[in-house]
VOZA-565333 format. One record per residue (C-alpha): residue in one letter; x, y, z; chain; residue number from 0. Coordinates in steps of 0.05 Angstrom, whole numbers, always signed. Each point is the difference from the previous one (the first is absolute). Layout:
BEGIN
node r = A c1 = X c2 = Y c3 = Z c = A k = NUM
...
END
This chain:
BEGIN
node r = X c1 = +3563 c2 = -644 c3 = +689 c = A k = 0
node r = X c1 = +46 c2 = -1 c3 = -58 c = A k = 1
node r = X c1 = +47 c2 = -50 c3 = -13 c = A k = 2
node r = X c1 = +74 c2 = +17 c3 = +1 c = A k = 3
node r = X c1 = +53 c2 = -30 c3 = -44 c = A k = 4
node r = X c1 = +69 c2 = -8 c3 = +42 c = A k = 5
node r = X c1 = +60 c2 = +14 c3 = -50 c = A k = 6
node r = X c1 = +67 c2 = -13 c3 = +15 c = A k = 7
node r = X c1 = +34 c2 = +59 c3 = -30 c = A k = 8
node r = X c1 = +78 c2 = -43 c3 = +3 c = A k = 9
node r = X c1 = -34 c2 = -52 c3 = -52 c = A k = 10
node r = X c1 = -30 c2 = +54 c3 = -51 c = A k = 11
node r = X c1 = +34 c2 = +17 c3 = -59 c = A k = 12
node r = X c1 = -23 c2 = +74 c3 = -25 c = A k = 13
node r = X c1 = +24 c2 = +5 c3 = -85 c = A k = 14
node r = X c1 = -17 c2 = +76 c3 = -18 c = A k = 15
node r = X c1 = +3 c2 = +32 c3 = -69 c = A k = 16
node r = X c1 = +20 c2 = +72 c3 = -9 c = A k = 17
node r = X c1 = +25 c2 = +42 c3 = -68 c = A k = 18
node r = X c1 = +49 c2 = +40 c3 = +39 c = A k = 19
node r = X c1 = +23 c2 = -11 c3 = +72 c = A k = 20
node r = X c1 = +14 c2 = +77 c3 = +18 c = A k = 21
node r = X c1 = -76 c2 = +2 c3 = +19 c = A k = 22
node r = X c1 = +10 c2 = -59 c3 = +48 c = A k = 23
node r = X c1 = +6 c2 = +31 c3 = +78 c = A k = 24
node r = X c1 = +65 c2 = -10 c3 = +13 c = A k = 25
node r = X c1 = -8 c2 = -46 c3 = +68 c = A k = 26
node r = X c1 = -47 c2 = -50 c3 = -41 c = A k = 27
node r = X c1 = +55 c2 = +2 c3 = -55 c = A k = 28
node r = X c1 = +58 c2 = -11 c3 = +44 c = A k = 29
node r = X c1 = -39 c2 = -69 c3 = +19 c = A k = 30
node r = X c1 = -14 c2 = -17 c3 = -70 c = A k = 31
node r = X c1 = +42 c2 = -49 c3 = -50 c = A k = 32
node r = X c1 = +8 c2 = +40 c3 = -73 c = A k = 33
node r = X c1 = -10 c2 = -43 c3 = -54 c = A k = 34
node r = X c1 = +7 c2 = +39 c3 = -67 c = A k = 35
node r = X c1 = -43 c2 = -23 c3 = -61 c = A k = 36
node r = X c1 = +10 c2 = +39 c3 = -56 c = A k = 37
node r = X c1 = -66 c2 = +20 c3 = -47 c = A k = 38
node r = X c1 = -23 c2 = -39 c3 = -64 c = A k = 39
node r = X c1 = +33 c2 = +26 c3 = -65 c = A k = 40
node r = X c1 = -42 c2 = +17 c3 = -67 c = A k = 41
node r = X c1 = +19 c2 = -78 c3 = -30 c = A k = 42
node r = X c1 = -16 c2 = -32 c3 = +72 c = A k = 43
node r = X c1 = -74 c2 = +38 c3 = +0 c = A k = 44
node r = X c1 = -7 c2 = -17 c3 = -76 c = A k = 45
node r = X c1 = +3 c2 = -82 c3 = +26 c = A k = 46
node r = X c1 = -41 c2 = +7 c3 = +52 c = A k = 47
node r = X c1 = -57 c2 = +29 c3 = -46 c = A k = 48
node r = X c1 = +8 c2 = -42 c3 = -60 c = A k = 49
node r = X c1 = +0 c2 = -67 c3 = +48 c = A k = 50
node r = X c1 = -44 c2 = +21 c3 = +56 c = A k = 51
node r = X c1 = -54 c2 = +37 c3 = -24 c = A k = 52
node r = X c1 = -57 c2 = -49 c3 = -35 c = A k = 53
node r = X c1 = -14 c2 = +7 c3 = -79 c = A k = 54
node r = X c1 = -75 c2 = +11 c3 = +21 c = A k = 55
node r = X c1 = +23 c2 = +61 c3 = +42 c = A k = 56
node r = X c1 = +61 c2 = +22 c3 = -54 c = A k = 57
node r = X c1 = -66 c2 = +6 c3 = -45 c = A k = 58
node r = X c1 = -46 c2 = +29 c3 = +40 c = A k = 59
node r = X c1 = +53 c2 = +60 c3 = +22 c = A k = 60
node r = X c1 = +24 c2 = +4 c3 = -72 c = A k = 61
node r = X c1 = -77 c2 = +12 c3 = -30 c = A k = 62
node r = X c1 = -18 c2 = +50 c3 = +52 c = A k = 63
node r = X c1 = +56 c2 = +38 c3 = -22 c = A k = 64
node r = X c1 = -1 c2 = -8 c3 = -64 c = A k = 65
node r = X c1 = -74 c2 = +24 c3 = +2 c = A k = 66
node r = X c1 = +14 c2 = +61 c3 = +43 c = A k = 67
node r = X c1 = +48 c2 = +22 c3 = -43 c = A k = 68
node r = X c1 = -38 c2 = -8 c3 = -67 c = A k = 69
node r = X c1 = -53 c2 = +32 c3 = +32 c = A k = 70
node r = X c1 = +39 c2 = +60 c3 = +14 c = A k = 71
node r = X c1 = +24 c2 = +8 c3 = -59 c = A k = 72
node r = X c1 = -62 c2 = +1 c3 = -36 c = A k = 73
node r = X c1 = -39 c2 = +47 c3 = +35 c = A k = 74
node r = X c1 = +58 c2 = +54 c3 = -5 c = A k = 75
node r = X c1 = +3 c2 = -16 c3 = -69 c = A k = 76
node r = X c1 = -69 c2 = +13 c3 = -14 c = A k = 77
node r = X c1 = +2 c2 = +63 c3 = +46 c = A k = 78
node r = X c1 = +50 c2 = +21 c3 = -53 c = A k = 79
node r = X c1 = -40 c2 = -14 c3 = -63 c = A k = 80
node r = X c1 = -70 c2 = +32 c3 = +40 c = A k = 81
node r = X c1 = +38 c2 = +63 c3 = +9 c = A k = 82
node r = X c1 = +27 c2 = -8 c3 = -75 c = A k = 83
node r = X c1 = +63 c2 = +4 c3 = +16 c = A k = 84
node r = X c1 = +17 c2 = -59 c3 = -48 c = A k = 85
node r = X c1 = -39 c2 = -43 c3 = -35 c = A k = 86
node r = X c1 = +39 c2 = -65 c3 = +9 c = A k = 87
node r = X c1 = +41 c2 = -28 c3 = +56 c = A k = 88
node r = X c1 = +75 c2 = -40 c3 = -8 c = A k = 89
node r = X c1 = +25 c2 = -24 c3 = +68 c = A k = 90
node r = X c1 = +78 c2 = -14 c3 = -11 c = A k = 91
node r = X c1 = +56 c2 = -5 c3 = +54 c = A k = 92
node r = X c1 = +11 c2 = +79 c3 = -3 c = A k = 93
node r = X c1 = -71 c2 = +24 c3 = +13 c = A k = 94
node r = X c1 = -17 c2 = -67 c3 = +47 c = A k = 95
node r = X c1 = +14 c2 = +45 c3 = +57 c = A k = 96
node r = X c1 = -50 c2 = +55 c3 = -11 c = A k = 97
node r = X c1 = -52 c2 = -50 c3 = +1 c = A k = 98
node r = X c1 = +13 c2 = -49 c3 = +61 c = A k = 99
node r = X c1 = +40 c2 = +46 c3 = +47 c = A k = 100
node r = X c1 = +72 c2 = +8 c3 = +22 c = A k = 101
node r = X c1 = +36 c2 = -65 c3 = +19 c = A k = 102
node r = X c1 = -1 c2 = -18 c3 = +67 c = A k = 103
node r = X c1 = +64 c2 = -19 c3 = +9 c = A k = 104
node r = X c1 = +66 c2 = +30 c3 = -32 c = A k = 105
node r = X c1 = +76 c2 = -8 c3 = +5 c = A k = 106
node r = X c1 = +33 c2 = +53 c3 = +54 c = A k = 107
node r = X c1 = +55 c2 = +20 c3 = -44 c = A k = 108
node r = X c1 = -1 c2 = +67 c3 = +13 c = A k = 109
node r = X c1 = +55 c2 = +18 c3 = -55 c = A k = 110
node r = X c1 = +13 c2 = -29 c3 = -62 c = A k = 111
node r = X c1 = +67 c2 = +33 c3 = -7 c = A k = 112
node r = X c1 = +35 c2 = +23 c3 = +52 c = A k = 113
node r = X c1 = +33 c2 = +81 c3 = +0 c = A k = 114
node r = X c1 = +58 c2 = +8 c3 = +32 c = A k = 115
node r = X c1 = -5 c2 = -1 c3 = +83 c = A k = 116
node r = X c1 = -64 c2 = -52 c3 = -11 c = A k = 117
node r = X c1 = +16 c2 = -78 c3 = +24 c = A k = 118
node r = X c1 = -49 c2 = -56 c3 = +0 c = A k = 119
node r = X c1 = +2 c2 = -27 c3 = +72 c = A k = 120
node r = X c1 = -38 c2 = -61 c3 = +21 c = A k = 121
node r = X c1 = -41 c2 = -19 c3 = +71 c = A k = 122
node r = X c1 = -31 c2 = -41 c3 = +41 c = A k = 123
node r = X c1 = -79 c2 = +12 c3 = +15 c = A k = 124
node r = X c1 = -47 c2 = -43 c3 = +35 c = A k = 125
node r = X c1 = -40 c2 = -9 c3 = -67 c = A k = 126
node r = X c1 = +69 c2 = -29 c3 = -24 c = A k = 127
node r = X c1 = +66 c2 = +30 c3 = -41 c = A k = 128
node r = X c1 = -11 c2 = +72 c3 = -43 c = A k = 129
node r = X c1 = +41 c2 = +50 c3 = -28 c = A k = 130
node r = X c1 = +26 c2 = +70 c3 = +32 c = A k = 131
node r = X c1 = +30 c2 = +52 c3 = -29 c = A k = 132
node r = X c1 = +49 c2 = +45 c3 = +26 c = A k = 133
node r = X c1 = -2 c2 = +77 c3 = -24 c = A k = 134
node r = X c1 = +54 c2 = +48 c3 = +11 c = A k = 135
node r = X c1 = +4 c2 = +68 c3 = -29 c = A k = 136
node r = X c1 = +30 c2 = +64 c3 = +14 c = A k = 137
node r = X c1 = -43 c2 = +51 c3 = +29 c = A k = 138
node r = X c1 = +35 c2 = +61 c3 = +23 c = A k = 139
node r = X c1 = +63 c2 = +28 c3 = -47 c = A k = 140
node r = X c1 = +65 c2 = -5 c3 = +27 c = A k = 141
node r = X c1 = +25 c2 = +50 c3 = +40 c = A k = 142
node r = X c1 = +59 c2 = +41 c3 = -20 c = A k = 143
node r = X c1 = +36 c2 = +0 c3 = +72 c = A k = 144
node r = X c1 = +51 c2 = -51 c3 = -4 c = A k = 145
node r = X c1 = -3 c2 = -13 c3 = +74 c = A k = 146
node r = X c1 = -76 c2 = -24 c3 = -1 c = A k = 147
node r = X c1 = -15 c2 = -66 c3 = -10 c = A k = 148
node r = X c1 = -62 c2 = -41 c3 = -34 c = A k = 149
node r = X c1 = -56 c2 = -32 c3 = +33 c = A k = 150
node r = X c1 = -55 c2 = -46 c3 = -16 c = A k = 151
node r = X c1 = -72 c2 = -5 c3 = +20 c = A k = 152
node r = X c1 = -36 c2 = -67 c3 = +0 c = A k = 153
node r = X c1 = -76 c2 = -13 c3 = -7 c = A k = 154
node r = X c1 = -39 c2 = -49 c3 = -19 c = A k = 155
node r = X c1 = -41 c2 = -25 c3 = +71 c = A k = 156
node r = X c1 = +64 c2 = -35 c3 = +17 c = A k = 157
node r = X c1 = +14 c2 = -38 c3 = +67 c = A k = 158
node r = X c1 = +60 c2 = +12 c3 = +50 c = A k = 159
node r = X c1 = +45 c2 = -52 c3 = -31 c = A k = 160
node r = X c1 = -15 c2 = +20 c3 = -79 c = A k = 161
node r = X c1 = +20 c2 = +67 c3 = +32 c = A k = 162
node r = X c1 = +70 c2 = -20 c3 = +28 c = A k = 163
node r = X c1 = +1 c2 = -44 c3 = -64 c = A k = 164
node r = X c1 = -5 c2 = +67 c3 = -50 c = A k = 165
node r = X c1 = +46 c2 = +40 c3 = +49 c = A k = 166
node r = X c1 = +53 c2 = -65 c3 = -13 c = A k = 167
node r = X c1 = -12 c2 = +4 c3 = -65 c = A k = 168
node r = X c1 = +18 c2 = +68 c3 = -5 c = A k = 169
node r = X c1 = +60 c2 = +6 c3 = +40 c = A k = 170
node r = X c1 = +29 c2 = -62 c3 = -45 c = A k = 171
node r = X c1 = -18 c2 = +26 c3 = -67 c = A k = 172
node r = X c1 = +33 c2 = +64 c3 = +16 c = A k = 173
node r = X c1 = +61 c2 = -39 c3 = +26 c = A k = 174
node r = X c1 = +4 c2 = -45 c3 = -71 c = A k = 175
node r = X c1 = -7 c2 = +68 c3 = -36 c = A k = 176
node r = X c1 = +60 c2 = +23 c3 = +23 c = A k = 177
node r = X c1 = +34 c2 = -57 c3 = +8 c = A k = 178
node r = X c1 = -14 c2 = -22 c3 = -78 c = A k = 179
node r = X c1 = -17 c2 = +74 c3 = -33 c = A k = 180
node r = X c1 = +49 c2 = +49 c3 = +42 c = A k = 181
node r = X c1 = -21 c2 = +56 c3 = -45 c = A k = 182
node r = X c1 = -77 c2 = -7 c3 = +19 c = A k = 183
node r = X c1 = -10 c2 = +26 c3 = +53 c = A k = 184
node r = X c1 = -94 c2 = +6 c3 = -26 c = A k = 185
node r = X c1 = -15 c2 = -47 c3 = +62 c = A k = 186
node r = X c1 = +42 c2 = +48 c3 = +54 c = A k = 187
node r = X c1 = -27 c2 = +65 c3 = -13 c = A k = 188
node r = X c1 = -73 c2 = -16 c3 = -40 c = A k = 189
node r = X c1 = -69 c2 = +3 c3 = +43 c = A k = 190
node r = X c1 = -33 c2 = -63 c3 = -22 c = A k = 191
node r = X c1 = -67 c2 = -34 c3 = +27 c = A k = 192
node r = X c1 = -3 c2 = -73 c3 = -4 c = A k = 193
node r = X c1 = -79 c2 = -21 c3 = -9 c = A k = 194
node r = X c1 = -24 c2 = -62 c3 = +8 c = A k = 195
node r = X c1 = -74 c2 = -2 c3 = -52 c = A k = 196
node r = X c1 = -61 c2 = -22 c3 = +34 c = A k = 197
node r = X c1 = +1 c2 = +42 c3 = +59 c = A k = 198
node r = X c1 = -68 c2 = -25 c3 = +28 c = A k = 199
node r = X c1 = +27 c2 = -68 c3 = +17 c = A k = 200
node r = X c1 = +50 c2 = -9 c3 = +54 c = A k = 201
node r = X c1 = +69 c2 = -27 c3 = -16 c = A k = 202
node r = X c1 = +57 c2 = -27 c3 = +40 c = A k = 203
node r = X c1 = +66 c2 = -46 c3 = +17 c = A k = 204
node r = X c1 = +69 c2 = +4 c3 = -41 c = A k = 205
node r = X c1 = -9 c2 = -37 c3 = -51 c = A k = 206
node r = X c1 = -6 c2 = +56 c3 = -55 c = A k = 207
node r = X c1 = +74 c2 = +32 c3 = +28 c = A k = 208
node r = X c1 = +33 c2 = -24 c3 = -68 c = A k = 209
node r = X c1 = -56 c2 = +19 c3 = -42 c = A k = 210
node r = X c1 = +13 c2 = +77 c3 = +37 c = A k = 211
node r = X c1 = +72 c2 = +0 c3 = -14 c = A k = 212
node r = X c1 = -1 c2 = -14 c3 = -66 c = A k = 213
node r = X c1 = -67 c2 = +53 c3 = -20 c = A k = 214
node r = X c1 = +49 c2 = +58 c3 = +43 c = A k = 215
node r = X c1 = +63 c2 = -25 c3 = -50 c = A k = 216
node r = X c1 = -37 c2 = +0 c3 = -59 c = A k = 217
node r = X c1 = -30 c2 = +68 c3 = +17 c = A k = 218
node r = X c1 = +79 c2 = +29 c3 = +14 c = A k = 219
node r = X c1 = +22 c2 = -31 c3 = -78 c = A k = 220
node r = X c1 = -64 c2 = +19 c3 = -29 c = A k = 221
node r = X c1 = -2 c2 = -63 c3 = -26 c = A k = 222
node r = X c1 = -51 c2 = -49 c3 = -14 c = A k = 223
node r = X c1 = +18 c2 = -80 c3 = +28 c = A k = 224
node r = X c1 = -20 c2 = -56 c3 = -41 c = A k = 225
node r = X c1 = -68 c2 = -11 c3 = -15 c = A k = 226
node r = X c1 = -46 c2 = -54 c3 = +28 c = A k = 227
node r = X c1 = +40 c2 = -12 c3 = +48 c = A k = 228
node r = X c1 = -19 c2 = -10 c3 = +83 c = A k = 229
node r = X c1 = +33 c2 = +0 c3 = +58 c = A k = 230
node r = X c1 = -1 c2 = -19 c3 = +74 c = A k = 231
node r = X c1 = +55 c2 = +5 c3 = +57 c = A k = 232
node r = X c1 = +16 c2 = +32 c3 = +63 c = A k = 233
node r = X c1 = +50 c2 = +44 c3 = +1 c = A k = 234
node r = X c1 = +53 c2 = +17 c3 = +46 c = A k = 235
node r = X c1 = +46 c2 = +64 c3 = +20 c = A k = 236
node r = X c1 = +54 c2 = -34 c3 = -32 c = A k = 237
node r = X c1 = -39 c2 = -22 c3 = -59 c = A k = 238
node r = X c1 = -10 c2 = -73 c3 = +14 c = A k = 239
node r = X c1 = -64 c2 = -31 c3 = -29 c = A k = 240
node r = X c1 = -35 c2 = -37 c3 = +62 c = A k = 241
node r = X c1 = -53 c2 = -62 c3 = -12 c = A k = 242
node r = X c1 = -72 c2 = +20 c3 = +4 c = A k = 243
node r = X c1 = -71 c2 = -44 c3 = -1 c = A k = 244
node r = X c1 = -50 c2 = -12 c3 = -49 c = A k = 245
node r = X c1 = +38 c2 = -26 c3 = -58 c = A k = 246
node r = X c1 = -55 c2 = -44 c3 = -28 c = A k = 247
node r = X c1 = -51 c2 = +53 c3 = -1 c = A k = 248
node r = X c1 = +53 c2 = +55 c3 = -22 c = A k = 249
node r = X c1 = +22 c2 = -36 c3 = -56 c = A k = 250
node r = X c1 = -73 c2 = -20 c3 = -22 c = A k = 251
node r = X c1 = -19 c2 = +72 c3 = -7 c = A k = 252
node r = X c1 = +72 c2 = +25 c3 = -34 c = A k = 253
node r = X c1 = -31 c2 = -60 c3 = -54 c = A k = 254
node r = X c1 = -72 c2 = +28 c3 = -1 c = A k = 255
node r = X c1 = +23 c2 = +66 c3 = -14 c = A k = 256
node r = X c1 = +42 c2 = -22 c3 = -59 c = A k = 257
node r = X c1 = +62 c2 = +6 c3 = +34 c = A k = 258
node r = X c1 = +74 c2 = -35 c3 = -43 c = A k = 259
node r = X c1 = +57 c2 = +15 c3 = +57 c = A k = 260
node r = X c1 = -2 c2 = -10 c3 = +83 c = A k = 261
node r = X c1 = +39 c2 = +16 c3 = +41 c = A k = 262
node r = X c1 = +5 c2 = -36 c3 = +77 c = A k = 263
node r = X c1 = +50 c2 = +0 c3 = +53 c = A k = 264
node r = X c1 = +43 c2 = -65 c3 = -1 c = A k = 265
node r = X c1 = -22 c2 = -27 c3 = +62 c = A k = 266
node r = X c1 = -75 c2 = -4 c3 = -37 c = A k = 267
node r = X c1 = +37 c2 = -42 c3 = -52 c = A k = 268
node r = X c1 = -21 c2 = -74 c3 = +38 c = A k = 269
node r = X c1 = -75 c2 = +37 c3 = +5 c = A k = 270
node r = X c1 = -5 c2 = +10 c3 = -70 c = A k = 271
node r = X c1 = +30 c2 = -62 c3 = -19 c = A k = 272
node r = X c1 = -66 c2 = -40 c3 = +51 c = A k = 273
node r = X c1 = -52 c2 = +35 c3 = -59 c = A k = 274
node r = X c1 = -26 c2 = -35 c3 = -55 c = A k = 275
node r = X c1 = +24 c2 = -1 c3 = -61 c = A k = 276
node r = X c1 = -72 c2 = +42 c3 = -36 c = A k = 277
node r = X c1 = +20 c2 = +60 c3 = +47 c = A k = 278
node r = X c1 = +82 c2 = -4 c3 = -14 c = A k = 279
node r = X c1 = -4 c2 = -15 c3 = -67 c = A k = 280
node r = X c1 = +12 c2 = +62 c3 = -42 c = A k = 281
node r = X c1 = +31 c2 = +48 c3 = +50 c = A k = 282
node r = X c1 = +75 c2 = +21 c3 = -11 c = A k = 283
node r = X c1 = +9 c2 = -2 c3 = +78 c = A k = 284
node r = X c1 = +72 c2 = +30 c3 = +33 c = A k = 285
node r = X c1 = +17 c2 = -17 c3 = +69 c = A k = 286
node r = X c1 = +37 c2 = +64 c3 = +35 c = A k = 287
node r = X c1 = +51 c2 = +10 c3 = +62 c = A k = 288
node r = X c1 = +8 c2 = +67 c3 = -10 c = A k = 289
node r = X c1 = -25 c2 = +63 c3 = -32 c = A k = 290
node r = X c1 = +67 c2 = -3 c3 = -54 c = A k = 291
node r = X c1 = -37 c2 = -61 c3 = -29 c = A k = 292
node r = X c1 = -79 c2 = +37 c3 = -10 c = A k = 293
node r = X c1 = +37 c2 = +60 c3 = -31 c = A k = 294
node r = X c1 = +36 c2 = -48 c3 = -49 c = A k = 295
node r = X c1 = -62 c2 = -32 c3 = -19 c = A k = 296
node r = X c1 = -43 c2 = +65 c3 = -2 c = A k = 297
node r = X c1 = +45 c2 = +42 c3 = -39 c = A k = 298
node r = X c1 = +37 c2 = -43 c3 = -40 c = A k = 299
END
């Protein structure tokens, strides 16, 4: 007969790891404690590699490498010079690529420079902080009868709350249009579609309601906003910016990405001011109550 181990469930303490809580059932989450760590940034993994990992295995990694890739470069090169093709071989930093591959990891700046109607957004992933662009454009021309009125169309695999977000963001930015350009009335009567790029993975919460507002304003001027510049808020009816999460990671990618100005709702200003200096340092960085303040820094 087997033995069996009596276990006091009141004296056991259970510590579980998860990436994102949504997946947790909901009963089993309700009984849970939710401790937030936040990931390791680029410097943070750097340490751990250069004063964890053993100079015997640092050498060993690097010479496997190293020999793979000189490998590969010489038996293309001599395909080449078989086939006649040339009849010498320079490897420099522009043709490096044709002979080792694509990198395996790039930057996820979509755009350089941003039209007029694009904004650089910025979420929250499990993997960490990344960038998200918002598009707007106009996709039907406006219609001539002065009683009909504009719509917009959003895609993008969004959630229910990035939905109500973009339909926020829209009632607002027609509201400031009128309120600040009386004589524009492109956001009342145009048929725009809002798209949110990378419509194969899922997106959701409000935190990209700023980011909206401003894309539909900038679409109404036909104007560009300041370049590298990023932005992350909530946005309400009235045109309040509302505190969001993820400030650490957000502002890590807006850096990796090469962007100069942020902008975060005030009541992120004591989360911003908890990260070290290597992730702050070189950001302009605005802290917003309301929409007045983006469009001053956007525009200006």
């Amino acid at each position: 007969m087997t033995d069996v181990a009596e276990i006091k469930g009141h004296r056991v303490l259970f510590i579980c790891t998860a990436n994102v809580i949504d997946t947790i059932p909901e009963p089993l989450r309700d009984r849970m404690e939710i401790i937030e760590v936040s990931g390791y940034v680029a410097e943070e993994k750097i340490a751990i590699a250069e004063q964890y990992l053993t100079p015997s295995k640092e050498k060993v990694v690097y010479s496997n490498f190293l020999q793979k890739h000189i490998e590969k470069i010489l038996r293309k090169a001599a395909f080449k010079i078989v086939k006649k093709e040339i009849s010498s071989v320079e490897v420099t930093d522009g043709n490096l690529q044709e002979f080792v591959g694509k990198p395996l990891f790039t930057h996820d700046r979509l755009y350089e420079t941003t039209p007029p109607g694009v904004i650089m957004g910025l979420a929250w992933t499990a993997m960490g902080g990344s960038t998200l662009f918002i598009e707007t454009t106009r996709h039907r021309p406006i219609s001539e009868d002065q009683k009909s009125e504009g719509s917009v169309q959003v895609t993008g695999n969004l959630g229910d709350v990035m939905k109500e977000s973009a339909n926020i963001a829209y009632s607002f930015a027609k509201s400031f249009m009128l309120s600040e350009f009386p004589g524009n009335d492109f956001l009342q009567k145009a048929h725009l579609h809002l798209h949110v790029p990378e419509g194969a993975v899922p997106k959701d919460g409000p935190s990209a309601g700023c980011t909206m507002v401003s894309a539909l304003i900038s679409l109404g001027l036909n104007k560009p906003i300041r370049q590298n510049t990023a932005m992350t808020g909530e946005i309400s009816l009235t045109g309040k910016v509302l505190p969001v999460g993820g400030i650490k990671e957000k502002s890590i990618a807006a850096k990796r990405v090469g962007v100069t100005c942020l902008i975060m709702p005030a009541e992120n200003k004591k989360d911003f001011a908890d990260l070290p200096k290597y992730i702050t340092e070189g950001l302009e960085v605005h802290f917003v109550d309301h929409y007045r303040d983006v469009y001053k820094i956007i525009f200006s």
